[in-house]
DOLO-509019 format. One line per 8 residues: number of its first residue (from 1); their letters; for each residue x negated, y, z of N, C-alpha, C, CB. Coordinates in steps of 0.001 Angstrom, whole numbers. Each point is the difference from the previous one (the first is absolute). Last residue first. Glycine has a CB too. Example, Ala and Ser with C-alpha at 12.3 -4.5 7.8 and 13.67 -1.06 7.14 Angstrom:
% DOLO-509019
2) SA) -12850:-2250:7080:-820:1190:60:770:1090:730:-1184:-628:-2145  894:-5092:2075:890:1190:0:-900:1200:0:1892:-1173:1246;
END
This chain:
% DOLO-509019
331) XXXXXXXX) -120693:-15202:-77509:-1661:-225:-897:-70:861:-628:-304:-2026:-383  3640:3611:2880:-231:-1247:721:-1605:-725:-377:2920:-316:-77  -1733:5589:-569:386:-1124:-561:-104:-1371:1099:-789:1262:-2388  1258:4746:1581:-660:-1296:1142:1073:-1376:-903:-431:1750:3379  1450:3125:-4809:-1043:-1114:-1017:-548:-1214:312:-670:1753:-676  4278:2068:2459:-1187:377:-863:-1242:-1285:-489:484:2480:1425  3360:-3706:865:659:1067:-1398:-1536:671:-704:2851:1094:1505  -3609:-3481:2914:85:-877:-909:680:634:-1599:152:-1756:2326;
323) XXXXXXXX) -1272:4285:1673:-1046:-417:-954:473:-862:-1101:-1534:157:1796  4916:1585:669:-492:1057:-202:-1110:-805:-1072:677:1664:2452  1310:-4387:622:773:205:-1127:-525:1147:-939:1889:-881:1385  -3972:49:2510:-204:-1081:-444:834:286:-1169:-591:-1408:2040  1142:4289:1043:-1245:362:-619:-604:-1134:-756:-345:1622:1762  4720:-2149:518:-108:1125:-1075:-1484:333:-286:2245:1037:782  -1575:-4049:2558:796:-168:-1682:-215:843:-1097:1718:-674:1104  -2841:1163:3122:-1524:-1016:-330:874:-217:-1767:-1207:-1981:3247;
315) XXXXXXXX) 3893:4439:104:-1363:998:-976:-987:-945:-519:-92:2171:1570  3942:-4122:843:488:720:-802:-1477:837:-884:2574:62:1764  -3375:-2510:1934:180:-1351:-1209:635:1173:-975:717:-2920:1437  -2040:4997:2088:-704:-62:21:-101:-1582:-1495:-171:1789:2961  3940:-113:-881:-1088:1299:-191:-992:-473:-744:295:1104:2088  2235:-4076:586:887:453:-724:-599:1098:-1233:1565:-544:2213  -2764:-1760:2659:-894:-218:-1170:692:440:-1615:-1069:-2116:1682  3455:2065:1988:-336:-723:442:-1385:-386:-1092:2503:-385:1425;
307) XXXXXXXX) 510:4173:-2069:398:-710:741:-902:-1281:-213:2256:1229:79  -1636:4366:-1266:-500:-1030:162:661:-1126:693:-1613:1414:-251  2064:3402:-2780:914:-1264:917:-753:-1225:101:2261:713:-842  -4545:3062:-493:1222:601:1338:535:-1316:268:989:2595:-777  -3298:-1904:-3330:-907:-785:924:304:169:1927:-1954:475:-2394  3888:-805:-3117:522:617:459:-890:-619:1938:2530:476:-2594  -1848:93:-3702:-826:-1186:1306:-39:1084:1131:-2016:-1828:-1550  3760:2833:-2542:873:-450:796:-947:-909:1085:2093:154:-1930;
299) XXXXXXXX) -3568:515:-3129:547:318:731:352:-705:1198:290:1035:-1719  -3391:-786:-3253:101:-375:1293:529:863:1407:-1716:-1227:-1266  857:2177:-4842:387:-47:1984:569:-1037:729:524:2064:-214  -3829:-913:-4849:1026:-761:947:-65:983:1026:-315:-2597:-484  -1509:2027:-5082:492:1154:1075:762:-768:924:208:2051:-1546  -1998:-3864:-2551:-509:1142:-425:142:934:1921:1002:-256:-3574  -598:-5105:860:-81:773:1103:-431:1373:-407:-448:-1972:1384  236:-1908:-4051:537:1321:-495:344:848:934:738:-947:-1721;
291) XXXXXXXX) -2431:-3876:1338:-927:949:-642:231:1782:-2:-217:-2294:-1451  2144:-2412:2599:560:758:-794:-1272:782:-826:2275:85:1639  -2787:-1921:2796:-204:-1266:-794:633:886:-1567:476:-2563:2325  645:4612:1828:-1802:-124:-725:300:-1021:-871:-1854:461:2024  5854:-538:-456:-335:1131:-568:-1225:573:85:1944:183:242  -1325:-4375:1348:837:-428:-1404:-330:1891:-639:2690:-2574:1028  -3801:1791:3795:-1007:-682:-1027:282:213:-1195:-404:-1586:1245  3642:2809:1724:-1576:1128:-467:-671:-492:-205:-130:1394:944;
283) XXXXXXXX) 3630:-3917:-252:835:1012:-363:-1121:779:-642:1987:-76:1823  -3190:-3523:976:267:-591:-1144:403:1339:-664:652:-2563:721  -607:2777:3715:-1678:169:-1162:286:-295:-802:-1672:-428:836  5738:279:1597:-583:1231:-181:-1055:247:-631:867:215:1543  417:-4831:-778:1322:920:-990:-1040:1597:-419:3050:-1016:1872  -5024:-1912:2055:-125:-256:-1618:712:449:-1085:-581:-1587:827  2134:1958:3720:-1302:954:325:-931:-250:-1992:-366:-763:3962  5707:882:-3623:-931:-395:176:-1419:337:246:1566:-755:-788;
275) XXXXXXXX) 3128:3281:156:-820:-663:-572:-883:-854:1109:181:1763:-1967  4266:-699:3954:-684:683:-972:-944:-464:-852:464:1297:1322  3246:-1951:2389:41:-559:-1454:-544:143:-841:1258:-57:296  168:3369:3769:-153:-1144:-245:138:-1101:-1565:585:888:2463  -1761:4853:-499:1236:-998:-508:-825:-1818:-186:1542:2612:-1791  -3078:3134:3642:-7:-1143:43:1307:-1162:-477:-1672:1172:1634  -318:4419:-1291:1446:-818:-271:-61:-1548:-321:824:2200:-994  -4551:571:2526:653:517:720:1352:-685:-442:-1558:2085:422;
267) XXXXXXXX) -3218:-4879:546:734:1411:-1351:1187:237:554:-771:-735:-2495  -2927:-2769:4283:-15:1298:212:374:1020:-1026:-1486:-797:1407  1618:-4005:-1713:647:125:257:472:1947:892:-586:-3193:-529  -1391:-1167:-3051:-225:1747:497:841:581:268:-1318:375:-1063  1186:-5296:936:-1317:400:-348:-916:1775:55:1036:-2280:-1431  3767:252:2869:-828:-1076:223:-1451:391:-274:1887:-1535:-550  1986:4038:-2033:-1173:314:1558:-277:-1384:1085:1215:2801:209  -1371:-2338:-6056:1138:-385:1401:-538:457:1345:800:-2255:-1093;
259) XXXXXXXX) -1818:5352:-3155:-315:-1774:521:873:-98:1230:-2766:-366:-678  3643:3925:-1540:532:-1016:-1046:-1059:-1081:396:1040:1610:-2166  -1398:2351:4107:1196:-271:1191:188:-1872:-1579:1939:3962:1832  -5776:-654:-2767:-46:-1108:1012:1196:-468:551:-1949:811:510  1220:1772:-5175:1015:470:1636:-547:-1294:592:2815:1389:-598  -5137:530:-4625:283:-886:1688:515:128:1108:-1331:-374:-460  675:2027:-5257:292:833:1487:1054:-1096:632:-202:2967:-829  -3136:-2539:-3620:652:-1038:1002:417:756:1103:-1380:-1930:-591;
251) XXXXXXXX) 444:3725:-5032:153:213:1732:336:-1284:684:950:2379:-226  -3190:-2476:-5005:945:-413:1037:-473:767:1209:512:-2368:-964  -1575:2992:-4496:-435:330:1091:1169:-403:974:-1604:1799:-1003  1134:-3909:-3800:603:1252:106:-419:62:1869:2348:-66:-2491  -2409:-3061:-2328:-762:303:859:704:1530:251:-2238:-1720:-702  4888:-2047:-1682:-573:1123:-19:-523:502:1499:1467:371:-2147  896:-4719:892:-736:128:-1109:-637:1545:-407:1532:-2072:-617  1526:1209:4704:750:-101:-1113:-1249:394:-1625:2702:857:1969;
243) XXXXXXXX) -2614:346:3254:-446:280:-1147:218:-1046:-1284:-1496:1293:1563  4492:-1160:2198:-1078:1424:20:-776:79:-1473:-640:-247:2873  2880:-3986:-2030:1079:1257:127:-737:1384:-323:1410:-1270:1980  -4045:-2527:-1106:325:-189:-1419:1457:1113:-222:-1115:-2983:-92  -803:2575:4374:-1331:382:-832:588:-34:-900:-1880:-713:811  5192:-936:2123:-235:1549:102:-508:-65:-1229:-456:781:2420  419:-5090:-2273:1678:675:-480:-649:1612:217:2491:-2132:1225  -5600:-498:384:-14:-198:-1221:1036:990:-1012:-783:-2383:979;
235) XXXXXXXX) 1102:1823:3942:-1331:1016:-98:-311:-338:-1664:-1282:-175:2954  4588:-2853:-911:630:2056:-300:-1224:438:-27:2288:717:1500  -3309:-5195:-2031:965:252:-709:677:1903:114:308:-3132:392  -3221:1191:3261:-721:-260:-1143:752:859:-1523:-766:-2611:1450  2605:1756:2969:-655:1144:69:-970:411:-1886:-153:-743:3436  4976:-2800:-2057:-1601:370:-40:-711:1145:5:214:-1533:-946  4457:62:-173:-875:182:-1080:-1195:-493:729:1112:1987:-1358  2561:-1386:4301:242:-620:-1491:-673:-241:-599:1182:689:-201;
227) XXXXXXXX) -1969:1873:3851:237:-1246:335:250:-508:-1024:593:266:1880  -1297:3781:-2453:-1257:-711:-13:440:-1500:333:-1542:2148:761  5086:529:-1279:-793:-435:-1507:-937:-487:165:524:1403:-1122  1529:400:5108:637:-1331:-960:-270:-898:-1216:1217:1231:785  -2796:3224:1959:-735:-1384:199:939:-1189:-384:-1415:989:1971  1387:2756:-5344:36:-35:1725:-720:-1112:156:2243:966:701  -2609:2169:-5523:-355:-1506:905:183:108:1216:-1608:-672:-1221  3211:3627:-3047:96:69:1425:-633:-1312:329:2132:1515:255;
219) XXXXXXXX) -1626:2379:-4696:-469:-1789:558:-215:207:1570:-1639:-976:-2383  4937:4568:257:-1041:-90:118:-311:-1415:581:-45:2459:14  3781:-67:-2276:-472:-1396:-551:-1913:-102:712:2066:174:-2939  2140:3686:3637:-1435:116:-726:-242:-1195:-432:-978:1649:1270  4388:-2518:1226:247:1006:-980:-615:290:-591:908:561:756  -2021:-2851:2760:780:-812:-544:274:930:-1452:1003:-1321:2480  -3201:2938:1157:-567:-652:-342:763:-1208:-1617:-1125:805:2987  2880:2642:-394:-1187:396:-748:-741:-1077:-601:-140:1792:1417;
211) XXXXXXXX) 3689:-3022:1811:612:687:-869:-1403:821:-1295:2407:297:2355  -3340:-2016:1585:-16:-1339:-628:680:406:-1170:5:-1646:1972  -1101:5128:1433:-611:-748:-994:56:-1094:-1086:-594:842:1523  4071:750:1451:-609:1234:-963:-1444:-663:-675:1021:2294:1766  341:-4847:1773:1367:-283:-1276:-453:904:-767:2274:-605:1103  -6177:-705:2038:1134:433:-161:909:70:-913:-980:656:1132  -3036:-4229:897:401:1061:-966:1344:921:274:-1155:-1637:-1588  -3233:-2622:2545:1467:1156:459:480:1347:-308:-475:-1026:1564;
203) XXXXXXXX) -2761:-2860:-3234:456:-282:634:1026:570:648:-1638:-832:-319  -2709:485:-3698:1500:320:802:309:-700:835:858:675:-1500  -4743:-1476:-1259:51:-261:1074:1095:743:960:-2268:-637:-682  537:2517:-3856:-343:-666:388:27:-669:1392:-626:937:-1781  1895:2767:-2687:-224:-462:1330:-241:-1327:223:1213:1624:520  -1983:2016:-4831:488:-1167:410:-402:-334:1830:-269:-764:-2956  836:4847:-2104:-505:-128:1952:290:-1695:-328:1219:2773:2134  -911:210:-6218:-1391:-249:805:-55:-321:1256:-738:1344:-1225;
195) XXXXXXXX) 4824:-975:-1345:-768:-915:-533:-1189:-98:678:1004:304:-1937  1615:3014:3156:332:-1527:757:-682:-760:-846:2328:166:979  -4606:4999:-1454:1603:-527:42:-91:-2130:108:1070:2878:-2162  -3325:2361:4471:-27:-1457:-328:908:-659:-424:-1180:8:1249  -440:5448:-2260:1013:-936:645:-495:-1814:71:1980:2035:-1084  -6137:1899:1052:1563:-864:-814:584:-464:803:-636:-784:-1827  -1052:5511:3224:-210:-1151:-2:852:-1353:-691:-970:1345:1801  43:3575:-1469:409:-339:-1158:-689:-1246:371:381:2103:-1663;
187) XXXXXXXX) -236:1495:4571:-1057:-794:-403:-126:-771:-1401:61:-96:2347  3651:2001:-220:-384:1136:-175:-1695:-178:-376:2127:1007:1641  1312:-4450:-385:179:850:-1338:-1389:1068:-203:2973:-58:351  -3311:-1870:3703:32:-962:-983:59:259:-1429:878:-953:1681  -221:3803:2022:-712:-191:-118:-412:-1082:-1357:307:1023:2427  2954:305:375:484:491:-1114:-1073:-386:-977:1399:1846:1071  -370:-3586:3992:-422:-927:-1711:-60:923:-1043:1337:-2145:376  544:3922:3795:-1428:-382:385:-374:-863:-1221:230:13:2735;
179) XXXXXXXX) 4947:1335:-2798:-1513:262:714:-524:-405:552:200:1042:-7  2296:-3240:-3862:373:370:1306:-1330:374:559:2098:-1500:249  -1661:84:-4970:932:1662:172:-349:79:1742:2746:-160:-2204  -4053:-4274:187:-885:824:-137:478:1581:424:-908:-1788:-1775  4197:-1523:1233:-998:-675:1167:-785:1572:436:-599:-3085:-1232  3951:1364:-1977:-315:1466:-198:-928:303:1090:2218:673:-1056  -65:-4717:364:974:871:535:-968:1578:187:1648:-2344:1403  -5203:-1127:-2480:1548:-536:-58:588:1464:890:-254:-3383:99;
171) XXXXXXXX) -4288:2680:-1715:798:1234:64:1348:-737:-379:-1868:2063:-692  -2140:-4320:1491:591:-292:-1157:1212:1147:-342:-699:-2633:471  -2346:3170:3171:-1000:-660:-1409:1028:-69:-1101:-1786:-1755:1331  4209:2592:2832:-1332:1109:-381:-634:-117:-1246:-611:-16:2205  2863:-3582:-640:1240:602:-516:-1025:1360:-551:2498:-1047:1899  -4941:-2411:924:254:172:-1870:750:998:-227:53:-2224:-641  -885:1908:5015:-496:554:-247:-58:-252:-1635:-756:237:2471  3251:-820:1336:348:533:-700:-615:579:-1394:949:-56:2059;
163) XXXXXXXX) -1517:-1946:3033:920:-832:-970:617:611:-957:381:-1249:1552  -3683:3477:1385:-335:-1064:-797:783:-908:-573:-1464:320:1093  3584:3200:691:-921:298:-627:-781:-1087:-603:178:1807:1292  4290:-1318:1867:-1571:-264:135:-529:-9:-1574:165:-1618:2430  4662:1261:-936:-449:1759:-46:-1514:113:97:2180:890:1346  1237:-4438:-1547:-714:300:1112:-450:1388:47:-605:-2240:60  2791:-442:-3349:1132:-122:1382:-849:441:1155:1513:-2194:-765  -2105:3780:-4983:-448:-551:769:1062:88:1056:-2269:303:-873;
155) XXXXXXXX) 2988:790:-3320:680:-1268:504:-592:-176:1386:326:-1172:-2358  -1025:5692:311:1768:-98:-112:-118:-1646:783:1034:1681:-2972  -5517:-610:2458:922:1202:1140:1360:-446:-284:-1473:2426:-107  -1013:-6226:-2198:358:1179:-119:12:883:1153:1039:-931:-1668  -3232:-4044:1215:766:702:138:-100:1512:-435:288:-1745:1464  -3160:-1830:-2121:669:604:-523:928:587:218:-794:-929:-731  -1857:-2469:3286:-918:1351:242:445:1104:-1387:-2455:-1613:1333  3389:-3523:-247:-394:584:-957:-96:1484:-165:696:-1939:-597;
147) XXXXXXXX) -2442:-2459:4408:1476:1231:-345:-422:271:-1121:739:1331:2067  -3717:-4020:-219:1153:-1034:645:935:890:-745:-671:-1106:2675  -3744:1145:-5712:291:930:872:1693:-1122:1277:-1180:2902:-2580  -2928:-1488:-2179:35:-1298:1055:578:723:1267:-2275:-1522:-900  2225:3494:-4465:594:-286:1125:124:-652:974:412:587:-1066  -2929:837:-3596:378:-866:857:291:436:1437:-1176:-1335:-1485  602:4720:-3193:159:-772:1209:316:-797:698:-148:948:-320  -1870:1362:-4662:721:-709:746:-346:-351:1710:390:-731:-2501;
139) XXXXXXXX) -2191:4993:-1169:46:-874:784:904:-1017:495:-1153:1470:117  15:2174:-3912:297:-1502:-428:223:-1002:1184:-1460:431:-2046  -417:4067:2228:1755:-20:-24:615:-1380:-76:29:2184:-1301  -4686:-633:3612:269:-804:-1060:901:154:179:-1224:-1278:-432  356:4923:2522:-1291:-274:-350:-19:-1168:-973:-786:916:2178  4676:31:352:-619:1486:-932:-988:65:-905:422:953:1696  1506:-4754:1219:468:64:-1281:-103:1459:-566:1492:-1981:546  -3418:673:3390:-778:-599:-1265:1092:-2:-883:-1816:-1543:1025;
131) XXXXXXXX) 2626:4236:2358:-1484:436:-217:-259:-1145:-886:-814:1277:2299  5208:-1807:-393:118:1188:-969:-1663:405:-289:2658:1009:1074  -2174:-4702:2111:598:-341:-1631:162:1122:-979:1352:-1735:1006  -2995:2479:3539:-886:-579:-269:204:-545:-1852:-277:-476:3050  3442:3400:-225:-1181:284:-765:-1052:-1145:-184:409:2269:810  3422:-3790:626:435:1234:-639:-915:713:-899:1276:170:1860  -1655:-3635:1824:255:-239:-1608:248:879:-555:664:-1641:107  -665:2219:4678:-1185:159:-982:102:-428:-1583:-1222:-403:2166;
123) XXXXXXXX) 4265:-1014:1063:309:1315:-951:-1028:550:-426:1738:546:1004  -2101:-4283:2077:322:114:-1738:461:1013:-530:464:-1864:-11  -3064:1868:4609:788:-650:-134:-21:67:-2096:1279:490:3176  -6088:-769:-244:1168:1329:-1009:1705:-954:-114:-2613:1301:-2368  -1665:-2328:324:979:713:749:-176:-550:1549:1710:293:-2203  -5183:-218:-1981:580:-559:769:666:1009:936:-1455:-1891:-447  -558:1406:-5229:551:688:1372:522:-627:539:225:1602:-463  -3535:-1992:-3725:442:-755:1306:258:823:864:-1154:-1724:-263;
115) XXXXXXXX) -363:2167:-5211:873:568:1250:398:-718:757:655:1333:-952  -4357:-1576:-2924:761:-1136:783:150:929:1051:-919:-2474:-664  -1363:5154:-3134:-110:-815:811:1202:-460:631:-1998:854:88  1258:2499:-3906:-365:-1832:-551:275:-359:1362:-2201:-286:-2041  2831:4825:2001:-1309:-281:-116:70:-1320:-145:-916:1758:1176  4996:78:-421:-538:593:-1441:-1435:-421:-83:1523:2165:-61  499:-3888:4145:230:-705:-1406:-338:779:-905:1661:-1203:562  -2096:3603:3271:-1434:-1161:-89:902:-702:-1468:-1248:-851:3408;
107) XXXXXXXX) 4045:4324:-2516:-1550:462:-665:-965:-914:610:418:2595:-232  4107:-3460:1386:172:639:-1542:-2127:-53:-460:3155:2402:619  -1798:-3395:4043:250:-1205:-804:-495:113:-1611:2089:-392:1693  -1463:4575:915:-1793:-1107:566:215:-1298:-865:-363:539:3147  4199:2174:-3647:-925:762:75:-1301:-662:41:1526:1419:914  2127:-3191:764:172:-148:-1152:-939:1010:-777:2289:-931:564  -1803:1160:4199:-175:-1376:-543:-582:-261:-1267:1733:-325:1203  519:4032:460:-1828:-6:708:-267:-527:-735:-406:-85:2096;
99) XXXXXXXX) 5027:-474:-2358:-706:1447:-1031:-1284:-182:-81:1400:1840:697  844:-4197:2505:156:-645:-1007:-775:720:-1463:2255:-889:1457  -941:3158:2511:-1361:-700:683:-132:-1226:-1655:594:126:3856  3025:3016:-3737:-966:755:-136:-1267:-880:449:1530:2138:283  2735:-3681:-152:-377:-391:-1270:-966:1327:-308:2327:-1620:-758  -725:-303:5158:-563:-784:-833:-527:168:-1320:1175:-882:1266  844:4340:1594:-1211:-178:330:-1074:-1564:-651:1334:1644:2182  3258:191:-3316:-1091:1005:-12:-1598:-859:334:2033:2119:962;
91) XXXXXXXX) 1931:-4331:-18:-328:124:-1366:-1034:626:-467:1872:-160:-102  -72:-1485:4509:-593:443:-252:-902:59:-1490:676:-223:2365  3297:-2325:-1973:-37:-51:994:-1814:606:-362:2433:-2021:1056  2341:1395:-3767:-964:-441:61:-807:1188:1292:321:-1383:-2831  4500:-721:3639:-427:285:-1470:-1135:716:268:2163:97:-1238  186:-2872:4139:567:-275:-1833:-854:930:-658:2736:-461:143  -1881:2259:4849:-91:-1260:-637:372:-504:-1555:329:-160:2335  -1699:5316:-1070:1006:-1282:407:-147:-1379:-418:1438:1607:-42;
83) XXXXXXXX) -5612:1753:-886:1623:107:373:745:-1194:643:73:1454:-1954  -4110:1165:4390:115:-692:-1460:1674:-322:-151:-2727:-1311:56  -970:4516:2390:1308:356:-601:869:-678:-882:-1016:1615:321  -3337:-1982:2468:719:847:402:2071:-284:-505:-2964:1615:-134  -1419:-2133:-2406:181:-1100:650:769:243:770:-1668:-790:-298  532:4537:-1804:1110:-841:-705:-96:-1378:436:-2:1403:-2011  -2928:1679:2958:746:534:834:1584:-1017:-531:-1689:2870:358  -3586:-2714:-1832:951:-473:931:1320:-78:432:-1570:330:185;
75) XXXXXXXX) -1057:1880:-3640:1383:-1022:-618:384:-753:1385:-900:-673:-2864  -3068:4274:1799:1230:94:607:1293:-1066:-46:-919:2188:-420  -3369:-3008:-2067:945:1181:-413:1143:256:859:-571:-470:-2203  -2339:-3537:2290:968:321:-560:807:1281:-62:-287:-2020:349  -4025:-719:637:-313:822:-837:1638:43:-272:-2811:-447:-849  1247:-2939:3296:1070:1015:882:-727:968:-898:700:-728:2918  -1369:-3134:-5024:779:-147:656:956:1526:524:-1658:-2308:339  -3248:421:-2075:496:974:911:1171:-5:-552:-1832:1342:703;
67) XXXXXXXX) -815:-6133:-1922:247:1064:-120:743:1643:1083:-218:-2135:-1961  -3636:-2334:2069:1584:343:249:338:1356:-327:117:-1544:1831  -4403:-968:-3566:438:147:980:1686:355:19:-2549:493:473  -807:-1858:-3948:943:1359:-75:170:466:1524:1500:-792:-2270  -5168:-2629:5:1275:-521:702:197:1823:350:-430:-3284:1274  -1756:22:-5289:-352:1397:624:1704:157:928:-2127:1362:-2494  -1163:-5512:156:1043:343:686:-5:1704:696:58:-2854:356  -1718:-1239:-4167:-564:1009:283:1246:801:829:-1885:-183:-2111;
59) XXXXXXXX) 1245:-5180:1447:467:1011:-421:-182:1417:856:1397:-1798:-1066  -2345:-3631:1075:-477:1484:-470:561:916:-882:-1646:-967:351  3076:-2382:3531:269:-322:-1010:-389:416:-1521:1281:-356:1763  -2864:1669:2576:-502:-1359:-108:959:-632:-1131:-908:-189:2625  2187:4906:-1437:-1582:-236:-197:-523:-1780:-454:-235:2250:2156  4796:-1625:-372:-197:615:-1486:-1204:-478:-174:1268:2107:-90  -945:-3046:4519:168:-786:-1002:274:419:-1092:418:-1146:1279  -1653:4575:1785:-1390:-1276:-370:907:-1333:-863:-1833:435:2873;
51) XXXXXXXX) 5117:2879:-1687:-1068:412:-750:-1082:-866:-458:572:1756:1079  2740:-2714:1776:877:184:-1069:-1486:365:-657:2945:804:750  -2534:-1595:4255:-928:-531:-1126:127:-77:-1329:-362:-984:1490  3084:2679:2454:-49:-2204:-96:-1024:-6:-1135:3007:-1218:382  -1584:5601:489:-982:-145:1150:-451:-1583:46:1195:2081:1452  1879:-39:-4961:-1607:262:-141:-853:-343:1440:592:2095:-1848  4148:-2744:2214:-386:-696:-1079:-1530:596:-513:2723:-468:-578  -748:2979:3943:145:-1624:198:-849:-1025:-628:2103:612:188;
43) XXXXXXXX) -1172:4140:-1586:-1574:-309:935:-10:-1475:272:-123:2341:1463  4075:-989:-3800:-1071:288:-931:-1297:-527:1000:1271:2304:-1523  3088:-2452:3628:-400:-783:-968:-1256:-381:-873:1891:647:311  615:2369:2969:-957:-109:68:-450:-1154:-127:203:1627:850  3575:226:-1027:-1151:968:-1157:-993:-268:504:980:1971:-694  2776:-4322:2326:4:-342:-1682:-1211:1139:-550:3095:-760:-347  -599:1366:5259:-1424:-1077:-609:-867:177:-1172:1325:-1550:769  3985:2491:1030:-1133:353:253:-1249:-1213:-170:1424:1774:1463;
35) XXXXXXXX) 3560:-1497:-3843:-1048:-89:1394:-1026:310:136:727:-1278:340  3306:2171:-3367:165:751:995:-1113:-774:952:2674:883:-488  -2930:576:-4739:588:-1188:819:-293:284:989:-36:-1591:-1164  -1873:4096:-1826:763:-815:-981:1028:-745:964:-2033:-333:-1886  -1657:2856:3138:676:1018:572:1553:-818:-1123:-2402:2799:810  -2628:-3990:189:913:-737:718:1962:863:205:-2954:-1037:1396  -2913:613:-4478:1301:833:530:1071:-1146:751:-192:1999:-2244  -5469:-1239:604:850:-701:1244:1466:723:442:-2481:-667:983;
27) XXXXXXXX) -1095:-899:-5255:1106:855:459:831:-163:1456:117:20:-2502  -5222:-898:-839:938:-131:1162:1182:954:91:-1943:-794:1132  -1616:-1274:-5080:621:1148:756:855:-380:598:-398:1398:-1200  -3882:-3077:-1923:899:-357:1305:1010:1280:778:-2182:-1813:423  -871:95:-5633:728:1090:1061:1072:-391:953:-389:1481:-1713  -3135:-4262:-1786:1416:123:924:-398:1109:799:877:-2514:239  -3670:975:-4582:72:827:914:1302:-321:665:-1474:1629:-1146  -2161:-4411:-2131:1333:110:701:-24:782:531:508:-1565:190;
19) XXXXXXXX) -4048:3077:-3797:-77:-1077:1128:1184:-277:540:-2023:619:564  3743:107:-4247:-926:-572:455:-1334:1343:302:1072:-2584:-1375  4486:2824:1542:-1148:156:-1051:-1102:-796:965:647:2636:-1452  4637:-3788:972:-908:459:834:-1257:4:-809:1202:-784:2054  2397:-1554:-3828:524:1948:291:-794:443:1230:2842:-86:-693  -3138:-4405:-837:-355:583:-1447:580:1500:535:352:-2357:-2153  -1896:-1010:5775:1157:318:-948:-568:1164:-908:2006:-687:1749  -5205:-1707:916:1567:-648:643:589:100:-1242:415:832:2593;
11) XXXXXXXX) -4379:-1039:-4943:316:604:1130:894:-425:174:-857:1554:-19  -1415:-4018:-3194:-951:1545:565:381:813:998:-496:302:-2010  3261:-4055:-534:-1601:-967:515:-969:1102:662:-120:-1922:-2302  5506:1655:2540:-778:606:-1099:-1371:-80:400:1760:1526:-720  1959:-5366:2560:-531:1781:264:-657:215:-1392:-767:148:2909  4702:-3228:-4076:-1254:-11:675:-572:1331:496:-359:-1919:-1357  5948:-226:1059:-1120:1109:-803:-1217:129:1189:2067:1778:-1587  1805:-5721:1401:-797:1055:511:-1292:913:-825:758:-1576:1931;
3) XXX) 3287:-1190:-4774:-835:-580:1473:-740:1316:373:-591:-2809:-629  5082:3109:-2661:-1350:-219:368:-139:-682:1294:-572:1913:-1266  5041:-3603:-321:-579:1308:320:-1521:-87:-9:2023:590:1385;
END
C-alpha cells in the first residue's frame, strides 16, 4: 500500500482558502439523548483555550459562538410529547436545531473555510455533515466513534437521536421522510453513500446496526482491528479506502466516548476498552497529515459528569484532539 501522503507545502488542506480560515460553531444541543449537560460542551471546550491554540497553530479563527437553538418555532411543546419507547425521541425538535446547523456549516464551507463544530451530543452530525456535503458532495466521512450512530427509527432500541444519525445522511429506511428531517430533501442534500464513510474504534453496537453495516459493506475498524493491526495500519487502511488515489474533502466527526474513559471520562455513554490517550492523536494527526481535512465535530464532552478531575482530563482531550486534526504537530 502507499506510504503517508505529505502536507501540501502552502496550506493545511487543499479545501481551505488561504489565509486558513476555521469557522468555529457551537452547538449546544442536548435534546439527542436523555442527560443533561452535553450543551454545554461548546463553552467548556472554548473556555480550556480552544481558540488561542488554533491562533498559535496560525490559523485565522472566526469563532461563531453557539448557536440559537430555542429559534424553534413553537416546537416546544413536543418535548412534552415524546413517543414511546423504541422510537425516535424529540424528532422535531432535533431535526429543526440540526436545520440551524446545517445552514451556518453550509455557508462558512461555501467560503473555502475549515468547519469546526463543537457539540453538542451527536446528533449534531446531522447538520454539521449535511452543510459540507452541500458545499463538497465529494465529501467522505471518518467515523471516530465507541457506537455506530446508524441506526434507523425502525432499528433504533432507544429512541435517542444521536444514535441515528447516518441513517438521516444515508436515508436508510427512508430515514429522511420522518418529521423534522424533511428538510434534507428539501435542501437537496447528497445522500452519503457507504463507500464514503469509514469508522473507527467500535465497540458497541446494536444488531440493527451491525446488520447495516454488514450489508452496505461499510469499512468498519473496532477496537479489534486496532488491536490487530495497530492504530497505524487502520488509519492507512481508512485514508487509502476514502481516497483511493483521489483527492476529495474529509468530515472527521469525533465522539470522545471512543477514548477510553480512563482518559475521558466526562461523556454521557461511556464503554470500556477504548482508544488510547496516543490511539486518539494518532487518528488526527494521520487526518492532517492527508492534507484533505475540509470539516470536523467534536462531540459528547459532557462537563455535568464530573468525577475526580474527570472534566477537566475529558476537555484537555478534546481541545488537544481538535488542534492536533487541524495541523499541531509534534516537530
Amino acid at each position: 500500500m502507499p506510504g503517508p501522503r505529505p502536507l501540501p507545502p502552502t496550506t493545511f488542506s487543499r479545501y481551505v482558502t488561504e489565509p486558513r480560515k476555521v469557522a468555529v460553531i457551537g452547538a449546544p444541543l442536548a435534546d439527542g439523548q436523555p442527560l443533561l449537560g452535553v450543551d454545554r460542551g461548546p463553552t467548556f471546550i472554548r473556555n480550556h483555550g480552544l481558540v488561542r491554540r488554533l491562533k498559535q497553530d496560525a490559523w485565522n479563527v472566526e469563532d461563531l459562538g453557539d448557536l440559537d437553538f430555542e429559534r424553534r418555532s413553537g416546537l416546544q411543546s413536543a418535548v412534552a410529547t415524546d413517543a414511546a419507547h423504541g422510537s425516535p425521541k424529540r424528532a422535531e425538535l432535533v431535526g429543526h436545531a440540526n436545520r440551524i446547523l446545517y445552514e451556518a456549516a453550509h455557508a462558512h464551507a461555501e467560503q473555502g473555510k475549515l468547519v469546526l463544530t463543537l457539540g453538542g451530543d451527536h446528533s449534531i452530525g446531522v447538520g454539521s455533515v449535511a452543510g459540507a456535503l452541500k458545499a463538497r458532495p465529494e465529501t467522505a466521512v471518518i467515523w471516530v466513534d465507541a457506537h455506530a450512530d446508524i441506526n434507523s427509527p425502525r432499528t433504533s432500541q432507544t429512541g435517542h437521536l444521536h444514535g441515528m444519525v447516518l441513517s438521516f445522511l444515508m436515508n436508510l429506511d427512508k430515514a429522511r421522510a420522518m418529521q423534522g428531517f424533511h428538510w434534507l430533501d428539501e435542501e437537496k442534500v447528497p445522500v452519503l453513500p457507504p463507500t464514503r464513510l469509514a469508522y473507527v474504534g467500535l465497540r458497541d453496537l446494536d444488531a440493527g446496526e451491525k446488520a447495516f453495516i454488514r450489508s452496505l459493506g461499510i469499512k468498519a475498524y473496532s477496537m479489534h482491528e486496532v488491536d490487530k493491526h495497530g492504530i497505524g495500519k487502520v488509519m492507512e487502511m481508512v485514508l487509502d479506502h476514502l481516497l483511493d488515489r483521489t483527492e476529495r474533502p474529509v468530515h472527521l466527526s469525533f465522539d470522545i466516548d471512543a477514548v477510553d474513559p480512563l482518559y475521558a471520562p466526562s461523556t454521557g455513554t461511556r464503554v470500556a476498552g477504548g482508544l488510547s490517550y496516543r490511539e486518539a492523536y494518532y487518528i488526527c494527526e494521520e487526518v492532517a497529515h492527508s492534507g484533505c481535512l475540509a470539516s470536523m465535530d467534536l462531540v459528547e464532552v459532557n462537563p455535568s459528569l464530573m468525577m475526580a478531575g474527570g472534566d477537566e482530563r475529558t476537555v484537555d482531550m478534546a481541545a488537544g484532539l481538535i488542534s492536533s486534526a487541524l495541523g499541531n504537530s509534534i516537530i
